[in-house]
PDB file with SEQRES, HELIX, SHEET and CRYST1 records, atoms N, CA, C and O in Angstrom:
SEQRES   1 A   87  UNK UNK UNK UNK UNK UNK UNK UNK UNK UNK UNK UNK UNK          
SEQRES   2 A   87  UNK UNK UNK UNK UNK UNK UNK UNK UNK UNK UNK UNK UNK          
SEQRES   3 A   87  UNK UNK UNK UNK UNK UNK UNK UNK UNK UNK UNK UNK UNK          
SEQRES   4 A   87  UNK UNK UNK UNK UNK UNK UNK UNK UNK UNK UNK UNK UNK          
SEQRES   5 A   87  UNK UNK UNK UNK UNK UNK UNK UNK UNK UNK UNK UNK UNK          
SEQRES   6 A   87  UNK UNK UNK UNK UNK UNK UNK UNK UNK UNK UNK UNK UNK          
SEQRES   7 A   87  UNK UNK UNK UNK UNK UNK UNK UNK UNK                          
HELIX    1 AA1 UNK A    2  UNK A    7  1                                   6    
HELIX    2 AA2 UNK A   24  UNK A   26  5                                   3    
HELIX    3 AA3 UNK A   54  UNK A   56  5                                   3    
HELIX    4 AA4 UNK A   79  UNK A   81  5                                   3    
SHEET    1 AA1 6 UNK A  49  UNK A  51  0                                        
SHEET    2 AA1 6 UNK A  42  UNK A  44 -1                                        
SHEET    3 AA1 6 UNK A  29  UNK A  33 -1                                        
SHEET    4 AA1 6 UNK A  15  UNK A  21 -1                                        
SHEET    5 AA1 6 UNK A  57  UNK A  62 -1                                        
SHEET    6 AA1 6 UNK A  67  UNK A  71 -1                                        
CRYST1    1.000    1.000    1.000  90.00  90.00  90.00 P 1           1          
ATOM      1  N   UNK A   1       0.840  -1.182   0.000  1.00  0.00           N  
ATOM      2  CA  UNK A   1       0.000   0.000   0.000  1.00  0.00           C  
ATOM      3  C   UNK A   1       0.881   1.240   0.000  1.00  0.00           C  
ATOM      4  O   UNK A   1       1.735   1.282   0.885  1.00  0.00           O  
ATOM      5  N   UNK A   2       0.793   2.452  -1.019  1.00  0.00           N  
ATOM      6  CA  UNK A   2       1.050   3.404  -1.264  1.00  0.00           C  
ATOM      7  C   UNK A   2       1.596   4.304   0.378  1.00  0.00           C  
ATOM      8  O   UNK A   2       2.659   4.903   0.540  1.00  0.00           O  
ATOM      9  N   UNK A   3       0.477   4.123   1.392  1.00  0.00           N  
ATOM     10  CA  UNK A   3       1.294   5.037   2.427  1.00  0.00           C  
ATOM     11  C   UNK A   3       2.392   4.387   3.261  1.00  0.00           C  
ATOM     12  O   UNK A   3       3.439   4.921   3.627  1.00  0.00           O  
ATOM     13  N   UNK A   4       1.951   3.071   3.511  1.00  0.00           N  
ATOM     14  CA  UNK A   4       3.207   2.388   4.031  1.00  0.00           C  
ATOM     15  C   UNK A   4       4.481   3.198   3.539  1.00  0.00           C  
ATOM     16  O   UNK A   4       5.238   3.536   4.450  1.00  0.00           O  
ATOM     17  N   UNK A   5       4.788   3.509   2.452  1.00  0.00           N  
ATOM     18  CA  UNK A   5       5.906   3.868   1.768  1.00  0.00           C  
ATOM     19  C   UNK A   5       6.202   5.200   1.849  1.00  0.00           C  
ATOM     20  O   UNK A   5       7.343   5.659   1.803  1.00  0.00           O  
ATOM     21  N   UNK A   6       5.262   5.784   1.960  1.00  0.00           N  
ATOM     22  CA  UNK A   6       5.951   7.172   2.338  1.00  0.00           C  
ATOM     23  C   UNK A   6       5.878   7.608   3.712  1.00  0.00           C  
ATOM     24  O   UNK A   6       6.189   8.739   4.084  1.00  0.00           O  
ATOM     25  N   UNK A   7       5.299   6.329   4.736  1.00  0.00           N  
ATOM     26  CA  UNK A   7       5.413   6.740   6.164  1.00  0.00           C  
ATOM     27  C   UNK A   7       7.053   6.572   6.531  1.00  0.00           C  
ATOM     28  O   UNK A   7       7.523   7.177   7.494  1.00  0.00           O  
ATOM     29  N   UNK A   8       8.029   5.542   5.527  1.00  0.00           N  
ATOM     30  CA  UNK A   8       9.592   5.695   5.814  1.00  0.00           C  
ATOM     31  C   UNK A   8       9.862   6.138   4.850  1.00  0.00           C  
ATOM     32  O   UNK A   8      10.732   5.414   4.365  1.00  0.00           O  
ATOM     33  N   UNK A   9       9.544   7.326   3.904  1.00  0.00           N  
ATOM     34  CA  UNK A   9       9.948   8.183   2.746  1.00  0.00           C  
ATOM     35  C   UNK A   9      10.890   9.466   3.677  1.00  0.00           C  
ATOM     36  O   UNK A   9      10.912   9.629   4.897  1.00  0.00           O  
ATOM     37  N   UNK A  10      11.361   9.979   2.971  1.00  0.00           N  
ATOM     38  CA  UNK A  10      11.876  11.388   3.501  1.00  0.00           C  
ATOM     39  C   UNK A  10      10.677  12.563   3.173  1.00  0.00           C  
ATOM     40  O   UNK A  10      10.550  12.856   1.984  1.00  0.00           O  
ATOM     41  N   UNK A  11       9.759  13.278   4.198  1.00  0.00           N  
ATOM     42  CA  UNK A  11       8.797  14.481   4.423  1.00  0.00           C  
ATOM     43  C   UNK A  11       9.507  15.716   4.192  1.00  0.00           C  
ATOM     44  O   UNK A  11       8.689  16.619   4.016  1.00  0.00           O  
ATOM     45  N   UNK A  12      10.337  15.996   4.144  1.00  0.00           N  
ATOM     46  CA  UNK A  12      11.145  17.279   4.282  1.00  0.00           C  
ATOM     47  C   UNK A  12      10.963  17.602   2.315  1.00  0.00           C  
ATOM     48  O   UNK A  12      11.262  16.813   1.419  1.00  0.00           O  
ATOM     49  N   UNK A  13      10.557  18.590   2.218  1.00  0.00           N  
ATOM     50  CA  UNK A  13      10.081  19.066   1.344  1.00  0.00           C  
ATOM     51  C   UNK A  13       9.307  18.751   0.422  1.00  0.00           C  
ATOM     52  O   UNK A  13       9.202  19.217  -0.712  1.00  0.00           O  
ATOM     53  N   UNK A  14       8.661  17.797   1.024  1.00  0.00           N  
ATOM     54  CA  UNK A  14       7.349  17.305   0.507  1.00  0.00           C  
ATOM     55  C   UNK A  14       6.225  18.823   1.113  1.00  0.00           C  
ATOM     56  O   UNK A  14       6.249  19.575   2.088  1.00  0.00           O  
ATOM     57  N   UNK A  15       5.171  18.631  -0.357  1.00  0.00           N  
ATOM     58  CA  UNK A  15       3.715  19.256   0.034  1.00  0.00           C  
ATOM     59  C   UNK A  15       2.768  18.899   0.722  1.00  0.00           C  
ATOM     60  O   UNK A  15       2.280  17.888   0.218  1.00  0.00           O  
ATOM     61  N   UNK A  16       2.226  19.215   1.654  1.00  0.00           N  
ATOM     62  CA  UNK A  16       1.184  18.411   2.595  1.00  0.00           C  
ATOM     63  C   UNK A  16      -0.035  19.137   2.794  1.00  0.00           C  
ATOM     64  O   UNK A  16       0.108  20.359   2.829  1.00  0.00           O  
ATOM     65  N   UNK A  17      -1.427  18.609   2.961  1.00  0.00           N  
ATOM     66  CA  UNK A  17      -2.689  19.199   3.485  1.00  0.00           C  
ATOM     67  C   UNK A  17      -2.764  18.427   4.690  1.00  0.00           C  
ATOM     68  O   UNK A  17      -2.510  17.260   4.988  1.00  0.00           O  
ATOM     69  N   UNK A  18      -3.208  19.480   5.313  1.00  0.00           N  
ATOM     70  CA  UNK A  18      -3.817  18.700   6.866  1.00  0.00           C  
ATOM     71  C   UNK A  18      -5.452  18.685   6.748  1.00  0.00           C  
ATOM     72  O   UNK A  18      -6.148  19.700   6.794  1.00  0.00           O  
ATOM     73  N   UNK A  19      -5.826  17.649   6.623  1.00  0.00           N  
ATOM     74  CA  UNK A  19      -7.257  16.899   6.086  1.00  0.00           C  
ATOM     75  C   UNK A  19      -8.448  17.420   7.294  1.00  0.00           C  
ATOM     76  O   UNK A  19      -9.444  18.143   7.261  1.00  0.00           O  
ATOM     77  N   UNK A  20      -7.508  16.363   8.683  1.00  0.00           N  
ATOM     78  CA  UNK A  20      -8.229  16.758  10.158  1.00  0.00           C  
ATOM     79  C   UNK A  20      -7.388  17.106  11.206  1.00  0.00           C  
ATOM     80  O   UNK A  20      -6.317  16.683  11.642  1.00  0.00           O  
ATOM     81  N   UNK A  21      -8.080  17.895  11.460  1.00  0.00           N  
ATOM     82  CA  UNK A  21      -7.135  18.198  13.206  1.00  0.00           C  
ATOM     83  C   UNK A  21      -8.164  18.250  14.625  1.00  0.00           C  
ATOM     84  O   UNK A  21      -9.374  18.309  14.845  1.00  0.00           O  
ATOM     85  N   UNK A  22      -6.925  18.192  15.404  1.00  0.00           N  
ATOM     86  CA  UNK A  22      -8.286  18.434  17.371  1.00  0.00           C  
ATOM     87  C   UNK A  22      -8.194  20.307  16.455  1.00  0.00           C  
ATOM     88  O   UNK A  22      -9.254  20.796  16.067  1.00  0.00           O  
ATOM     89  N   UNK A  23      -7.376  20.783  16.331  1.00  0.00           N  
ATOM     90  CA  UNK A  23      -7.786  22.445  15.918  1.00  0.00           C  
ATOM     91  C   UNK A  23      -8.269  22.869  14.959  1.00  0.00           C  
ATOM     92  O   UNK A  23      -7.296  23.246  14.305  1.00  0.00           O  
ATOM     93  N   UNK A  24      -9.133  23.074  14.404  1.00  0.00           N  
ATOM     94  CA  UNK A  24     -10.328  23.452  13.431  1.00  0.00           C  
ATOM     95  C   UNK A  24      -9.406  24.429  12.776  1.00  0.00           C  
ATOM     96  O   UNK A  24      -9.345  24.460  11.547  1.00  0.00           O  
ATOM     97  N   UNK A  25      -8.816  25.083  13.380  1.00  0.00           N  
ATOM     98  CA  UNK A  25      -7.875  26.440  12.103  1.00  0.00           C  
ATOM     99  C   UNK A  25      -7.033  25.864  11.426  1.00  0.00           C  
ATOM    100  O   UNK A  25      -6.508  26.625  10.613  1.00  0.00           O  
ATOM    101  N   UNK A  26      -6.730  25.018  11.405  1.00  0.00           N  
ATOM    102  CA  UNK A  26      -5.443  23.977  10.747  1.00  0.00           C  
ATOM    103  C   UNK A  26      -6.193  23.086   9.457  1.00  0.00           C  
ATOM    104  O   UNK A  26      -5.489  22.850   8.475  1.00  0.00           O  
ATOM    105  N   UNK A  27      -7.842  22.522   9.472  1.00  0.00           N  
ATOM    106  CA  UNK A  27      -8.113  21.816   8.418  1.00  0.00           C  
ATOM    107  C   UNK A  27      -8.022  22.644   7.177  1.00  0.00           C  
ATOM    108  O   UNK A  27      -8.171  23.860   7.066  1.00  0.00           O  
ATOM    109  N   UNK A  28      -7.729  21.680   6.195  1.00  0.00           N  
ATOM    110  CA  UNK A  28      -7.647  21.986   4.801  1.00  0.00           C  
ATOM    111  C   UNK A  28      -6.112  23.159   4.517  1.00  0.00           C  
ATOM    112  O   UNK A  28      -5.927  23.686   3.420  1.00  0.00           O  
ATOM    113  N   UNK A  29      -5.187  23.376   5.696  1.00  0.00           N  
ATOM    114  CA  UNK A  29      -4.591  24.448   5.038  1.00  0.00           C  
ATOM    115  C   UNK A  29      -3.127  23.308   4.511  1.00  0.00           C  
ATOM    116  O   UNK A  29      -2.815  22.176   4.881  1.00  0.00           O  
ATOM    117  N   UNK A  30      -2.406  24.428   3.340  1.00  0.00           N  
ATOM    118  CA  UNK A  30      -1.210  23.299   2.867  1.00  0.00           C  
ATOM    119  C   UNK A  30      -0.214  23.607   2.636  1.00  0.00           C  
ATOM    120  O   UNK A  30      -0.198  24.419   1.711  1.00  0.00           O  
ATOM    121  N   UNK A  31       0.999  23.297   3.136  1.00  0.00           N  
ATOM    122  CA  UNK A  31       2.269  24.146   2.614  1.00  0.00           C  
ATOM    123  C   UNK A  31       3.235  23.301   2.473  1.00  0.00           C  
ATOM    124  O   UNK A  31       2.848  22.259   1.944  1.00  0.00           O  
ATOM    125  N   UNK A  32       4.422  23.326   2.749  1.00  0.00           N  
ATOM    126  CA  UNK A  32       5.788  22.624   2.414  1.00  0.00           C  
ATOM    127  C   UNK A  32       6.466  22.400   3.489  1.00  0.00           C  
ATOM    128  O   UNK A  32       6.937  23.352   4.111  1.00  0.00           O  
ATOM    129  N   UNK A  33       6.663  20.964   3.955  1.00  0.00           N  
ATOM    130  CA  UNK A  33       7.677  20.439   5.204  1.00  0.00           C  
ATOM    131  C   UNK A  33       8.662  21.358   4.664  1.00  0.00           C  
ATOM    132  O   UNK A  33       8.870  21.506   3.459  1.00  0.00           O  
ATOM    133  N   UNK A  34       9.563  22.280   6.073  1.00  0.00           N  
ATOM    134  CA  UNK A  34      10.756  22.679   5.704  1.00  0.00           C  
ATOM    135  C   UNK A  34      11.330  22.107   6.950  1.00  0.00           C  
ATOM    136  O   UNK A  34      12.528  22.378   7.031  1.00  0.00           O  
ATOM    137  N   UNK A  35      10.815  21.308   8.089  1.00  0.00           N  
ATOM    138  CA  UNK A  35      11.559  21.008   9.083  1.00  0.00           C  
ATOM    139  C   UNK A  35      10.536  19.381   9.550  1.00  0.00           C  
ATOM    140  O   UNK A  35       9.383  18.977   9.398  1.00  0.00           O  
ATOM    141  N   UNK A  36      11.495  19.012  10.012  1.00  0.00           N  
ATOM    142  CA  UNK A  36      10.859  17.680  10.748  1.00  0.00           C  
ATOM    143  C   UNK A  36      11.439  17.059  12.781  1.00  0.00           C  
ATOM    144  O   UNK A  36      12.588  16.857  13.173  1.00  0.00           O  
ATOM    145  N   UNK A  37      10.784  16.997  13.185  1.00  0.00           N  
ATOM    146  CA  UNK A  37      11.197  16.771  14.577  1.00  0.00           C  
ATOM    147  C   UNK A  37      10.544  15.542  14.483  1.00  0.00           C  
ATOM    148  O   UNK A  37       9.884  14.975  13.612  1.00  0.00           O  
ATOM    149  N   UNK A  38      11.176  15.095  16.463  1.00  0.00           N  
ATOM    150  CA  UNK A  38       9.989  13.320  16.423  1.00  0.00           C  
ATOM    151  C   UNK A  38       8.582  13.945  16.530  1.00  0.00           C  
ATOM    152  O   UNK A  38       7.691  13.169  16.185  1.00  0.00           O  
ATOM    153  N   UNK A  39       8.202  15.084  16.901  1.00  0.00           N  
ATOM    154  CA  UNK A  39       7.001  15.060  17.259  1.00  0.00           C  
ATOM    155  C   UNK A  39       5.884  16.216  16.555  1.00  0.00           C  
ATOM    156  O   UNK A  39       4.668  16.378  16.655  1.00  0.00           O  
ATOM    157  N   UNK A  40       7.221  17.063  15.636  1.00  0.00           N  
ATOM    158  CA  UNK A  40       6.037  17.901  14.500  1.00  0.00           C  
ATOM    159  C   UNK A  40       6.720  18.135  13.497  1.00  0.00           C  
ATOM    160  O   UNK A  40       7.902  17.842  13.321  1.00  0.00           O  
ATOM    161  N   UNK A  41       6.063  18.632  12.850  1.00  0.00           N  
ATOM    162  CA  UNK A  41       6.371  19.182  11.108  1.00  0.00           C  
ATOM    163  C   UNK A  41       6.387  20.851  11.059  1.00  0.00           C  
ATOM    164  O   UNK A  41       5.346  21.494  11.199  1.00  0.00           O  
ATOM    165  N   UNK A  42       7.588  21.430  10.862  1.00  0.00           N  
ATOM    166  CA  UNK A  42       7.274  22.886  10.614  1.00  0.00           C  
ATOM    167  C   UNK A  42       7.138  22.985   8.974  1.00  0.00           C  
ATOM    168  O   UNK A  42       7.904  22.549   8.114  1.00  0.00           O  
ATOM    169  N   UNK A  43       6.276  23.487   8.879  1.00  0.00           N  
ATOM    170  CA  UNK A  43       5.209  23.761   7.515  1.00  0.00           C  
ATOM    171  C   UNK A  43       4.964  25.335   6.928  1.00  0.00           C  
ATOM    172  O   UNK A  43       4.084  26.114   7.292  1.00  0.00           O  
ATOM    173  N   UNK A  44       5.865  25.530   6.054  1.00  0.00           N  
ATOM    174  CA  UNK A  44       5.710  26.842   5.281  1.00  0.00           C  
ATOM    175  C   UNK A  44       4.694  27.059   4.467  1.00  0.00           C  
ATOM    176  O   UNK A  44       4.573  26.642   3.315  1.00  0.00           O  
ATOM    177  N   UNK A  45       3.743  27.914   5.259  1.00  0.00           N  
ATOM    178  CA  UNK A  45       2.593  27.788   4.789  1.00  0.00           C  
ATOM    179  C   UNK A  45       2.184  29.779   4.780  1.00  0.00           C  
ATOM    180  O   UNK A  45       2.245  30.502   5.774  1.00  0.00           O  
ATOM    181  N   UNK A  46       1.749  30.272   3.187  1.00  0.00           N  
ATOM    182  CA  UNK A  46       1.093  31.523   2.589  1.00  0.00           C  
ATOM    183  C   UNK A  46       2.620  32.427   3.690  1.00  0.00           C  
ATOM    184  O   UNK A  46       2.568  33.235   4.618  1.00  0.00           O  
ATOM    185  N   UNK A  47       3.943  31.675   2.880  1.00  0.00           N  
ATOM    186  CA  UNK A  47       5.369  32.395   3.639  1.00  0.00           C  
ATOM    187  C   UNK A  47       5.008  32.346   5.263  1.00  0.00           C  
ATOM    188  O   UNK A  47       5.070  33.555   5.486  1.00  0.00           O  
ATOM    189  N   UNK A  48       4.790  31.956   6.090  1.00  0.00           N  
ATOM    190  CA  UNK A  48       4.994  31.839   7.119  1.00  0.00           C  
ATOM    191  C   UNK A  48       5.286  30.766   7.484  1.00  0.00           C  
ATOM    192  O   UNK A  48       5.216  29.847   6.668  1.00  0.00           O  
ATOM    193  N   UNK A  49       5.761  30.477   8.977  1.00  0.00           N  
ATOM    194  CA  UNK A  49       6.237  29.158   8.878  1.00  0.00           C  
ATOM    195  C   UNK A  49       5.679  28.255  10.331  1.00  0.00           C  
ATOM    196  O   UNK A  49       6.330  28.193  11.374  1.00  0.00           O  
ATOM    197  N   UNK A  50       4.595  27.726  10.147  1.00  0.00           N  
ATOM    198  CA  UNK A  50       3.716  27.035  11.389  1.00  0.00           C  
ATOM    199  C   UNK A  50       4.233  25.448  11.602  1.00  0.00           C  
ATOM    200  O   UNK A  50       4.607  24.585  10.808  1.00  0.00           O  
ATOM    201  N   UNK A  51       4.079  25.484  12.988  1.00  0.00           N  
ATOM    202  CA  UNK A  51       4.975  24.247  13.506  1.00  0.00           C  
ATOM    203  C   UNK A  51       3.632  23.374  13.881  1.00  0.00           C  
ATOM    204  O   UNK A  51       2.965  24.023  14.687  1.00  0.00           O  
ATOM    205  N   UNK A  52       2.834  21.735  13.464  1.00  0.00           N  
ATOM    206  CA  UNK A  52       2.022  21.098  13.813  1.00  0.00           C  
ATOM    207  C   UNK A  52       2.250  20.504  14.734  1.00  0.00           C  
ATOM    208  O   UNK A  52       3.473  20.574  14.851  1.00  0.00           O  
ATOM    209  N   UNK A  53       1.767  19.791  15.703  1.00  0.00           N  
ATOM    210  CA  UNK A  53       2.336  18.323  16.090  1.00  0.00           C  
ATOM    211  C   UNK A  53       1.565  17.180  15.395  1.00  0.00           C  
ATOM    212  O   UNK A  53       0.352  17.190  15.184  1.00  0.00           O  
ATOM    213  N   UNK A  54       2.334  16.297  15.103  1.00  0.00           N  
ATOM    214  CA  UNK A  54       1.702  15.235  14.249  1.00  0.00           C  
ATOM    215  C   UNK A  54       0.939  14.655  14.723  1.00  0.00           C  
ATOM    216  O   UNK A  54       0.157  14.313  13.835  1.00  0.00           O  
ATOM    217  N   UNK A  55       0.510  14.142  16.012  1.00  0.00           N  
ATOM    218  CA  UNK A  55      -0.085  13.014  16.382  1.00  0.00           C  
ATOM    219  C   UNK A  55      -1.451  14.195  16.754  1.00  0.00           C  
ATOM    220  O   UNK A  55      -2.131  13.896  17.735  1.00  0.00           O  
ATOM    221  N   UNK A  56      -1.843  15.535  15.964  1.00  0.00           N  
ATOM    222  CA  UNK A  56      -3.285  15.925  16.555  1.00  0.00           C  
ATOM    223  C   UNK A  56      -3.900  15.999  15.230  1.00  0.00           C  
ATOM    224  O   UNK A  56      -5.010  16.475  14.992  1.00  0.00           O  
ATOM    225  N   UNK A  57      -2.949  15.401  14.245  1.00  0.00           N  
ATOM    226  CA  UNK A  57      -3.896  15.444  12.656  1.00  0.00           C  
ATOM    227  C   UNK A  57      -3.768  14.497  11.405  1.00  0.00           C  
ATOM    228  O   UNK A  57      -3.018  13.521  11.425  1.00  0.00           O  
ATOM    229  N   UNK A  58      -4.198  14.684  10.795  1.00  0.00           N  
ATOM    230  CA  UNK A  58      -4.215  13.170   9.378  1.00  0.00           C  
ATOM    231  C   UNK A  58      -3.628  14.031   8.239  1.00  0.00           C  
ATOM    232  O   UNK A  58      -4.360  14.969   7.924  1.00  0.00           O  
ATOM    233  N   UNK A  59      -2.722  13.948   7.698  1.00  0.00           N  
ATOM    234  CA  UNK A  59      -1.930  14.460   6.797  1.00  0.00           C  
ATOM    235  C   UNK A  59      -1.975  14.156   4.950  1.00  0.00           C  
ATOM    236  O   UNK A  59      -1.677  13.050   4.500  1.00  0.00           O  
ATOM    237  N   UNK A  60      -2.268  14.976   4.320  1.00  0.00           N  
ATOM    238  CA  UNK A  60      -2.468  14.258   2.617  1.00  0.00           C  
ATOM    239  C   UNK A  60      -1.194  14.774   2.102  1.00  0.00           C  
ATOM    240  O   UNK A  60      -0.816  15.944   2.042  1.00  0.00           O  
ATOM    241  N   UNK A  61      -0.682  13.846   1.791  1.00  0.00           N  
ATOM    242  CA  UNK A  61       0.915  13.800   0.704  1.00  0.00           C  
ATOM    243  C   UNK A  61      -0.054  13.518  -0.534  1.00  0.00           C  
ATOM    244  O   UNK A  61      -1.145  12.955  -0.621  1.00  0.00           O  
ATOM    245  N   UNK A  62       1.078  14.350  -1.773  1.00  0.00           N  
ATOM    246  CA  UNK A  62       0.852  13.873  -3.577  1.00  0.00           C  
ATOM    247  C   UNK A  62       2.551  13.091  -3.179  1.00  0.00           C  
ATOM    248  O   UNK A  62       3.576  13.567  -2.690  1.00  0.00           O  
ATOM    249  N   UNK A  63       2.114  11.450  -3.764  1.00  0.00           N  
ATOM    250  CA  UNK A  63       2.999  10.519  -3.400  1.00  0.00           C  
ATOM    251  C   UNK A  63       3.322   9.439  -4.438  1.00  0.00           C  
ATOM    252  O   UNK A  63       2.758   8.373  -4.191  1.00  0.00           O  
ATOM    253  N   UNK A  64       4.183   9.445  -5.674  1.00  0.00           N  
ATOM    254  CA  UNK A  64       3.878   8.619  -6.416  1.00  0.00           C  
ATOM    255  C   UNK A  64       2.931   8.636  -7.609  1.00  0.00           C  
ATOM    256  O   UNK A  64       2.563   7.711  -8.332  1.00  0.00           O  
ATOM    257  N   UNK A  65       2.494  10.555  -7.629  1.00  0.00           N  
ATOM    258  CA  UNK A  65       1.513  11.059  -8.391  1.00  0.00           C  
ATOM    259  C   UNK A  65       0.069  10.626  -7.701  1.00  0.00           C  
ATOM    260  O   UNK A  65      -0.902  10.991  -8.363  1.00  0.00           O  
ATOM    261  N   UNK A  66      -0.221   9.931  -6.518  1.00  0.00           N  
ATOM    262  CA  UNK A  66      -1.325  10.243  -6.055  1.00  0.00           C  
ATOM    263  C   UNK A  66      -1.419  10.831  -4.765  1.00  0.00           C  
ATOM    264  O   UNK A  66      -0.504  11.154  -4.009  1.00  0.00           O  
ATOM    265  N   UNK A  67      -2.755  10.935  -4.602  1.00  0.00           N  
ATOM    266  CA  UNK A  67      -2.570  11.351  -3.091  1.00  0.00           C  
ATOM    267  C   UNK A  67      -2.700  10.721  -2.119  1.00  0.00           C  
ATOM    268  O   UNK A  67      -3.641   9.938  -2.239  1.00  0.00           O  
ATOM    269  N   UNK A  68      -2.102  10.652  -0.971  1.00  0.00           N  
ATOM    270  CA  UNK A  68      -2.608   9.761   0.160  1.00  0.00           C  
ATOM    271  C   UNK A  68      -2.235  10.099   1.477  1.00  0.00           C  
ATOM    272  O   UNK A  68      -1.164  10.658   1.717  1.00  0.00           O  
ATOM    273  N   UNK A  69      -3.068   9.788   2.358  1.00  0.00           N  
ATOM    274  CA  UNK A  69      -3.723  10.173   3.221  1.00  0.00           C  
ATOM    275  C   UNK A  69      -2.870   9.261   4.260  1.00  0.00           C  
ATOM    276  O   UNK A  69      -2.669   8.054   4.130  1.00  0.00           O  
ATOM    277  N   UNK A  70      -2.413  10.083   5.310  1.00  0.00           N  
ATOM    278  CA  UNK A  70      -1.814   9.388   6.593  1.00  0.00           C  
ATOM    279  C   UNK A  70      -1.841  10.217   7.926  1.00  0.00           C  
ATOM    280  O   UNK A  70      -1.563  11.323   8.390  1.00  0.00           O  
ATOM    281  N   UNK A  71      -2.413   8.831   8.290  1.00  0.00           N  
ATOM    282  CA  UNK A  71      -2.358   9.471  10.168  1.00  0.00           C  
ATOM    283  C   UNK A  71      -0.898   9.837  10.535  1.00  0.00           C  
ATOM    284  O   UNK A  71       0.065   9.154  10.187  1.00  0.00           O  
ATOM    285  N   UNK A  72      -0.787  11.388  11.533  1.00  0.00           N  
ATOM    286  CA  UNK A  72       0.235  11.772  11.974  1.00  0.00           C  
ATOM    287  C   UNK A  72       0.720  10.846  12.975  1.00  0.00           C  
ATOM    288  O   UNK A  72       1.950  10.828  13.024  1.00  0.00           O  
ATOM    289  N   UNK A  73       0.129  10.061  13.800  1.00  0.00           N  
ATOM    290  CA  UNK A  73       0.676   9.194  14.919  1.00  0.00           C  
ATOM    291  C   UNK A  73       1.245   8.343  14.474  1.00  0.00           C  
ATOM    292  O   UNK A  73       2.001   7.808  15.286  1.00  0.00           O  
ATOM    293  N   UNK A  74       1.249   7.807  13.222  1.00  0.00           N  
ATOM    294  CA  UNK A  74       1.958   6.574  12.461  1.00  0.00           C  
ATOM    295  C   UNK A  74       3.746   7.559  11.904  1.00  0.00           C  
ATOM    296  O   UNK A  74       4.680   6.953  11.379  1.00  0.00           O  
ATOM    297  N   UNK A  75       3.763   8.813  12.158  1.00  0.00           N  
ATOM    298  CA  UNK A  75       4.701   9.737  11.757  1.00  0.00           C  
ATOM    299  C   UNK A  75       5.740   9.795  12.939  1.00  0.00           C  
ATOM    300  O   UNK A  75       6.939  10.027  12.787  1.00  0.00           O  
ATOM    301  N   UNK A  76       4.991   9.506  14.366  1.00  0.00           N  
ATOM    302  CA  UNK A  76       5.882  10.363  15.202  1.00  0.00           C  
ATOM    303  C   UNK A  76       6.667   9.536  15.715  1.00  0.00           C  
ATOM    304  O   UNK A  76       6.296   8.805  16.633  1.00  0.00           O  
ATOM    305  N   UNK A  77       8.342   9.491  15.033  1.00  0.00           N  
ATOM    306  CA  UNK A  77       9.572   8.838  15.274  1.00  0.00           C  
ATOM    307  C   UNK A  77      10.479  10.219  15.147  1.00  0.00           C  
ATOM    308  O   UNK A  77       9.850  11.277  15.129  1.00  0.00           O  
ATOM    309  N   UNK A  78      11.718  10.259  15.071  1.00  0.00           N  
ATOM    310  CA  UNK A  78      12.544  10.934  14.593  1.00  0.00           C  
ATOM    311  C   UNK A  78      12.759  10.487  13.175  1.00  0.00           C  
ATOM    312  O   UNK A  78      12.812   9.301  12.852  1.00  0.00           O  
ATOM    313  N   UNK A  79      12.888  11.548  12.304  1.00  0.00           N  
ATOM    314  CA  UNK A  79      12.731  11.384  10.950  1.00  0.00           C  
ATOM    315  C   UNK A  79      14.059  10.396  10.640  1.00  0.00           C  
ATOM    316  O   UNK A  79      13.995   9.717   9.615  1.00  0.00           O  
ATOM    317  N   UNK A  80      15.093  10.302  11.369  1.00  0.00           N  
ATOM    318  CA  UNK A  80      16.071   9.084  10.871  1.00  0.00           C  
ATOM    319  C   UNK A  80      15.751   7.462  11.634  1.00  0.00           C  
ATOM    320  O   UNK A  80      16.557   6.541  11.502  1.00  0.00           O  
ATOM    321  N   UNK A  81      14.772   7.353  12.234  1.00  0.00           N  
ATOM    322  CA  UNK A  81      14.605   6.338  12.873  1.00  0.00           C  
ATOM    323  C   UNK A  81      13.282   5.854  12.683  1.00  0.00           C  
ATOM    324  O   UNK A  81      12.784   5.063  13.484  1.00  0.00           O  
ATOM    325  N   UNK A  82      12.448   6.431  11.301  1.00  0.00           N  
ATOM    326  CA  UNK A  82      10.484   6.469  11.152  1.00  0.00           C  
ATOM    327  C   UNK A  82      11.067   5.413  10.163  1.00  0.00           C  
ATOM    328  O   UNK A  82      10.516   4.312  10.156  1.00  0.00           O  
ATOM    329  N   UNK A  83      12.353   5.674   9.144  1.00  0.00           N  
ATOM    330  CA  UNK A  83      12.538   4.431   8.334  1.00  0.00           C  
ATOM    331  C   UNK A  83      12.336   3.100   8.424  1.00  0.00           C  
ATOM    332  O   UNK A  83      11.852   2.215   7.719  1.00  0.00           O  
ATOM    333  N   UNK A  84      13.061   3.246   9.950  1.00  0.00           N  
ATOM    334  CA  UNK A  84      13.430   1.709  10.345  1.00  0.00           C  
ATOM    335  C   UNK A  84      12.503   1.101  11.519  1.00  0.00           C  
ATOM    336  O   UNK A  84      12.580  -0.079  11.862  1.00  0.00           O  
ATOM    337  N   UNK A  85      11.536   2.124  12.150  1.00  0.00           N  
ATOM    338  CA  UNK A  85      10.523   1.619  13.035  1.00  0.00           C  
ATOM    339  C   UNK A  85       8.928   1.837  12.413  1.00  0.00           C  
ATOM    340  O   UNK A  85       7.989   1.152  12.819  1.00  0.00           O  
ATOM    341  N   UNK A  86       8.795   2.808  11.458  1.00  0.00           N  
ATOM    342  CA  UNK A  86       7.302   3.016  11.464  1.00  0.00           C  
ATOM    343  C   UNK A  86       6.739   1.634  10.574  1.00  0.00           C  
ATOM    344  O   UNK A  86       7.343   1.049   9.675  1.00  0.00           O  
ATOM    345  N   UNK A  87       5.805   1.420  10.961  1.00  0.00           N  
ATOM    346  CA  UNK A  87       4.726   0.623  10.481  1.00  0.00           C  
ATOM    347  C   UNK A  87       2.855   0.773   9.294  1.00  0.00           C  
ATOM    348  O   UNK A  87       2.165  -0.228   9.100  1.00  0.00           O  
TER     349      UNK A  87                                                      
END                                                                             
């Protein structure tokens, strides 16, 4: 399956929509990973630069020319260690 593969892909300058969140100001907006931690994504988004935490939203990558859809809690490793542990 398509997200399996980009849950140990490299995010860092990938495009992303945040689909759902617990914060209602965050659905539907979309910008560009410019940073990755174990526990959020800073996201350059209309030039500014907003920091998420992953595990409060469901994330849409264009991946392989489609899109797909992944829970942030399946994200939160350190981006050199999501390779070799995420599921």
């Amino acid at each position: 399956m398509g997200n399996n593969r980009i849950v140990k892909d490299e995010l860092m300058g990938r495009n992303v929509t945040i689909k759902e969140c617990t914060d209602p100001n965050w659905i539907n907006k979309s910008g560009k990973i410019i940073d990755e931690t174990k526990n959020t994504f800073l996201i350059e988004i209309e030039n500014q630069q907003k920091r998420i935490a992953k595990n409060t939203a469901i994330f849409e990558f264009e991946y392989d020319r489609k899109k797909t859809i992944v829970e942030g809690s399946r994200l939160v490793y350190r981006p050199e260690d999501r390779i070799k542990k995420a599921r």
